[in-house]
N, C-alpha and C positions, 0 to 999 in steps of 0.2 A: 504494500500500500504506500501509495505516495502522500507522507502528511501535510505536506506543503500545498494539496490539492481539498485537503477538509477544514484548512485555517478559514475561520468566518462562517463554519455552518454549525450546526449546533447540536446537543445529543439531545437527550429522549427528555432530559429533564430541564432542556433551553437554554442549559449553558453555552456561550459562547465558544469552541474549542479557538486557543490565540496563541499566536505567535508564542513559546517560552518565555523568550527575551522581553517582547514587549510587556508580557503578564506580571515576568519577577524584578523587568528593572522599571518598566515607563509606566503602568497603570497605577491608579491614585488606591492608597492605602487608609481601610479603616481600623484607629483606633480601640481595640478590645478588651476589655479584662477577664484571661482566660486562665485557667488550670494549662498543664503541661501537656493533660491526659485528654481536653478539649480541644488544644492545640492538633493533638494528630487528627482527630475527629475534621476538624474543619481544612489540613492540609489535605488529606484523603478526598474532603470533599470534594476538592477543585483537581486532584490527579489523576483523574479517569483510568479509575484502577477497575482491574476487570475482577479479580478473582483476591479476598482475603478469605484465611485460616485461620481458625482460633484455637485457643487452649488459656485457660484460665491459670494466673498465677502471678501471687502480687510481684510489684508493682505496677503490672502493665492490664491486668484484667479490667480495669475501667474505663482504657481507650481499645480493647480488644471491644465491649461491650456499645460501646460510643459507636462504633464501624459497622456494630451490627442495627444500628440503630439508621444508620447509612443508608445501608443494603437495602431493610422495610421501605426508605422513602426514596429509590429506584438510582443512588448515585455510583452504588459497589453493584454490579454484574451478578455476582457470585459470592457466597458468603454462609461458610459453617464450621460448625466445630471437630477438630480432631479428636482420636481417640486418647493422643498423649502427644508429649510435648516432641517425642522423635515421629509419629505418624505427622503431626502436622507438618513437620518439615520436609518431611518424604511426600506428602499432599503438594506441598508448595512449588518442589521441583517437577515432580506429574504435571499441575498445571503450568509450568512455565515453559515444559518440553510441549508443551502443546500453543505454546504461542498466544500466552495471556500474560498482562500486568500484575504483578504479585506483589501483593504485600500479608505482612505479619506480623507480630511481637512478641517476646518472649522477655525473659527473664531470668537471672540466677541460676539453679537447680533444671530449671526450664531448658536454658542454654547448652547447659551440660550435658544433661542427656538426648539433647539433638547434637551434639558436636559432628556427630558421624558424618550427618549431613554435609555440612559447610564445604570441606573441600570438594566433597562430590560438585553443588552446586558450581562452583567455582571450575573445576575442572570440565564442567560441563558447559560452563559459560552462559549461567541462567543470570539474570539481572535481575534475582528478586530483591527486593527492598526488606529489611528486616530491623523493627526499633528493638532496641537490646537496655530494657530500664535497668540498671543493675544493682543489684543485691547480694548479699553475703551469700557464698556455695559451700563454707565449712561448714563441719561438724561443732558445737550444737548451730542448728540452722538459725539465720538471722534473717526476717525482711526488709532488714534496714540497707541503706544504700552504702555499699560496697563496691568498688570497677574494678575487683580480681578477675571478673571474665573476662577481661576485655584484652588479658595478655593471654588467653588461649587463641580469642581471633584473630590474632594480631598474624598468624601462622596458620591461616585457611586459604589464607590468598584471596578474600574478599578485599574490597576497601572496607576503612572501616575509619569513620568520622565521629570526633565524641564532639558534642554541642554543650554549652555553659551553660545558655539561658532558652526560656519557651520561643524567641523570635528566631534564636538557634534553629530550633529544632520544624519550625513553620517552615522559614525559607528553604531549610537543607531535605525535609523529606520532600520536597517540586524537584529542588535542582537537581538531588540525589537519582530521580530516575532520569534526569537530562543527563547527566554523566555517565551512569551504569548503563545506560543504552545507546551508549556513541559505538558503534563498530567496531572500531578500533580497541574500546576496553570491551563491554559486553560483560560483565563479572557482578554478581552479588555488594550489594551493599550492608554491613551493619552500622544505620546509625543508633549510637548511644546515647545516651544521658545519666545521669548519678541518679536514682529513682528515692521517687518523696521530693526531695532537694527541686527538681524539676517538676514530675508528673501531677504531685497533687498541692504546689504550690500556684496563688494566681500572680498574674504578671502581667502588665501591657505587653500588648502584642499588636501589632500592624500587618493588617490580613490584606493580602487581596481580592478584589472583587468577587462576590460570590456567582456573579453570572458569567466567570469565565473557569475554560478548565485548559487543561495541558492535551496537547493534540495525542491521539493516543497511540500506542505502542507498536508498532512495526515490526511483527515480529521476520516478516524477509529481510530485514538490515541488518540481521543476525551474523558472523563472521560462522557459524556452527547452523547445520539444517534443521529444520523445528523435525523433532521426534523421526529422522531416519536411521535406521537400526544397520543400514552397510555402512555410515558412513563415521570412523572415530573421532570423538571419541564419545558420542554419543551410542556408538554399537553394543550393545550390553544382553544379546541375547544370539541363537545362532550359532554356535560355536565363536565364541569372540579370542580373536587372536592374544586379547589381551592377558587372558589367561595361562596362556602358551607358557613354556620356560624354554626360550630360545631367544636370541640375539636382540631378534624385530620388536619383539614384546618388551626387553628392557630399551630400547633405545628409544622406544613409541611414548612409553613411561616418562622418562628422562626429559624427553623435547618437548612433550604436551606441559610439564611442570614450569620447564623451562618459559613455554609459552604464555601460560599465564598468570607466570609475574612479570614477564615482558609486558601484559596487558595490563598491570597492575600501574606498572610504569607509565605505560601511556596515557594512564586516565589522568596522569600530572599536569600537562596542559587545559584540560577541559576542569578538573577543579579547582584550579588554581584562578582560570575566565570566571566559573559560575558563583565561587565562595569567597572571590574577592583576596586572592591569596591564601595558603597553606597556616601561615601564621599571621598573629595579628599584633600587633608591636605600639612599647610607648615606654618612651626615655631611656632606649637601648645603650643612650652614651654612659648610663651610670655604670659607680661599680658593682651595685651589688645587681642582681636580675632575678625573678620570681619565675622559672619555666615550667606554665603546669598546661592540662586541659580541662575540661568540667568544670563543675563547681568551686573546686580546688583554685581554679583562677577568680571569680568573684570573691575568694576566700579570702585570695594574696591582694585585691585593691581593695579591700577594707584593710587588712595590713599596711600597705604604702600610704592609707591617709595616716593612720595612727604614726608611720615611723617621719612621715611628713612634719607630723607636728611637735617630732622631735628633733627636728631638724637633721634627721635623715635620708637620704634621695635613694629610691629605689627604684626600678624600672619594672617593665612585666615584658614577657611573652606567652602568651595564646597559642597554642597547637590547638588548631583545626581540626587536620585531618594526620592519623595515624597513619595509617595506609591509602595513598602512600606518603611517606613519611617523608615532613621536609628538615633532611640531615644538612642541607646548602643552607637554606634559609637560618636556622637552627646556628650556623657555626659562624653567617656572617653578623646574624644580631647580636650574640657572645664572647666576640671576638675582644673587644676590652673589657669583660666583666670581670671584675678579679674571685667572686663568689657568685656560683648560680646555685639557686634554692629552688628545689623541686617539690613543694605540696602532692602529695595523695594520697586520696580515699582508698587505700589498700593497704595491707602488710607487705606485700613482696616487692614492691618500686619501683613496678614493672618500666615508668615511664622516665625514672632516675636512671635504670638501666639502658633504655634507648639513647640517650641524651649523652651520658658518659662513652659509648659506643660513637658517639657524633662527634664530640668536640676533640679538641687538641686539650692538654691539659688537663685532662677531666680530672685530677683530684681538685680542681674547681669548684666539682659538681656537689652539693648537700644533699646527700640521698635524704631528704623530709623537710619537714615533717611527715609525719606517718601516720594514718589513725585505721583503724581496720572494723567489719564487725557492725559496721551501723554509727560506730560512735564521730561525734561533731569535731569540726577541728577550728575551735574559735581562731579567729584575725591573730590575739595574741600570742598563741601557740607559733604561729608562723614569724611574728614580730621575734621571740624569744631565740628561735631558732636563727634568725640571720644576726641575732645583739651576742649570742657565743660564738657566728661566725666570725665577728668585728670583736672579738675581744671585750664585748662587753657584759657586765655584769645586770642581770635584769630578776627582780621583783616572782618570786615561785609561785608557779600556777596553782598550789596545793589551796591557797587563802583566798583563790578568783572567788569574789560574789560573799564572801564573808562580811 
């Protein structure tokens, strides 16, 4: 289908189908005061998604339930629930090899136990869109917002974009199928958020027009054929070669994997146009610098006023997008920092550890603060941490609020 040929006609429900560009940069924006979880509710509305999957599981069950609420008032195609958190994902890909718009959500324990999926999709070269609210996955189980999952995706070969705020998360699930549907990349999306923190907080938010949607999905623009079983690496039945233990079969292995993180790659041009840059930057010239994603970033600019009014200068960087990761950007903004401080919502630092892998110097890098589990990581916690980088002596958290 040629999109460029349905710009200006409209679907069933009168939306205008428009230009991307014109819808996410030039149409006029209403002000909203929405939840994070109403957020995806009304980005969905305008993304001419053909086919969502559900499965219930906090933090994301109340925009799973919002979509279905979509579906009743004729905006979603297709819309029902799996039987578990890995059928739905295995649903999702079903529908995708069949040349529909996917979307879904998941979460925590959710995530997990669909992992199997991801690389499949990915290797398969489905462009489903997936929000990933995130939550604690140890033992004892936590709902609280944790983005320990987010270093298992990090290694699907999806992209994978974490969002701060709910206008985050509006813009990026539009632009998210403009990018994961360019040719060239063609691959699975997980966008994330810190779950609670975002989903059931409200927040102004600047929507667009509700009588426009996104031109819809093409599934012949595909670099891979919608469900043919000769052709790899979608052949998966039939005696598939892939199975084989001979030369062809590793080497098939090898250059598909190869392939799609080459497309992973590729998608760096088109997210970099649609998101406005990889990273988002301010007063890089200091020395000291806050490198987080999520929440964890609104976290560190209530830090920077506090350490502001100590007559402290502190700078931030904003990671975008994860996957793919901008390690260039990342090393020219850090480049005079003499301490980079890495906030997150995790025990294991997963994003401390990307960052040290990137920069020169990295014992620059302050692996944390750290908070794991659900638990908050007040502004001062982050202040306290860059006043023992600087040698200074700061006031013990144990008496905060006494």
């Amino acid at each position: 289908m040629d999109t460029n040929s349905v710009i200006g006609t409209t679907n069933k429900k009168g939306q205008v189908i428009t230009d991307a560009r014109r819808m996410m940069f030039e149409a006029p924006r209403t002000p909203s005061f929405y939840t994070g979880s109403e957020v995806i509710k009304e980005a969905i509305r305008r993304a001419n998604v053909d086919v969502m999957i559900a499965y219930p599981i906090t933090p994301q069950s109340e925009a799973a339930a919002l979509i279905g609420e979509l579906f009743a008032e004729g905006y979603v195609k297709e819309y029902f629930r799996g039987e578990s958190e890995f059928a739905v994902m295995s649903e999702c890909a079903g529908a995708a090899f069949g040349g529909a718009r996917v979307f879904t959500t998941t979460a925590g324990p959710g995530t997990m136990r669909a992992m199997e999926n991801f690389p499949m999709w990915s290797g398969a070269r489905l462009p489903i869109q997936m929000i990933v609210t995130c939550r604690g996955i140890n033992s004892p189980l936590s709902i609280q917002p944790d983005t320990l999952e987010i270093a298992y995706l990090l290694n699907t070969g999806m992209l994978v974009w974490h969002a701060e705020t709910a206008q985050d998360f509006y813009d990026w699930i539009l632009k998210g199928y403009i990018v994961s549907e360019e040719p060239d990349v063609h691959l699975p999306l997980a966008l994330c958020c810190d779950g609670f923190f975002v989903t059931h907080t409200k927040d102004m938010v600047n929507l667009t027009p509700v009588d426009m949607c996104l031109p819809p999905y093409d599934p012949y623009r595909s670099p891979v054929p919608c469900m043919d079983m000769e052709c790899p690496p979608v052949r998966m039945m039939r005696d598939p070669f892939v199975m084989k233990s001979n030369y062809i079969s590793y080497a098939t292995h090898a250059s598909w994997q190869q392939e799609v993180w080459a497309a992973v790659e590729r998608s760096r041009k088109h997210t970099i146009a649609w998101i406005d840059g990889l990273i988002e930057t301010e007063n890089v010239d200091a020395d000291i610098l806050i490198v987080s994603s999520g929440t964890a970033v609104s976290q560190g600019r209530e830090a920077i006023r506090l350490l502001a009014d100590e007559g402290i200068r502190v700078g931030l960087v904003k990671v975008k997008s994860l996957r793919p990761w901008p390690g260039q950007e990342i090393r020219e903004a850090t480049k005079n920092a003499k301490h980079i401080i890495v906030p997150e919502f995790n025990v294991v630092g997963w994003m401390a550890r990307e960052i040290k892998a990137s920069v020169p110097n990295s014992d620059r890098v302050v692996c944390g603060p750290r908070v794991g589990g659900g638990m908050t990581m007040p502004p001062e916690v982050i202040v306290s941490e860059i006043k023992n980088a600087l040698g200074i002596r700061s006031a013990a958290m144990a008496g905060r609020g006494s």
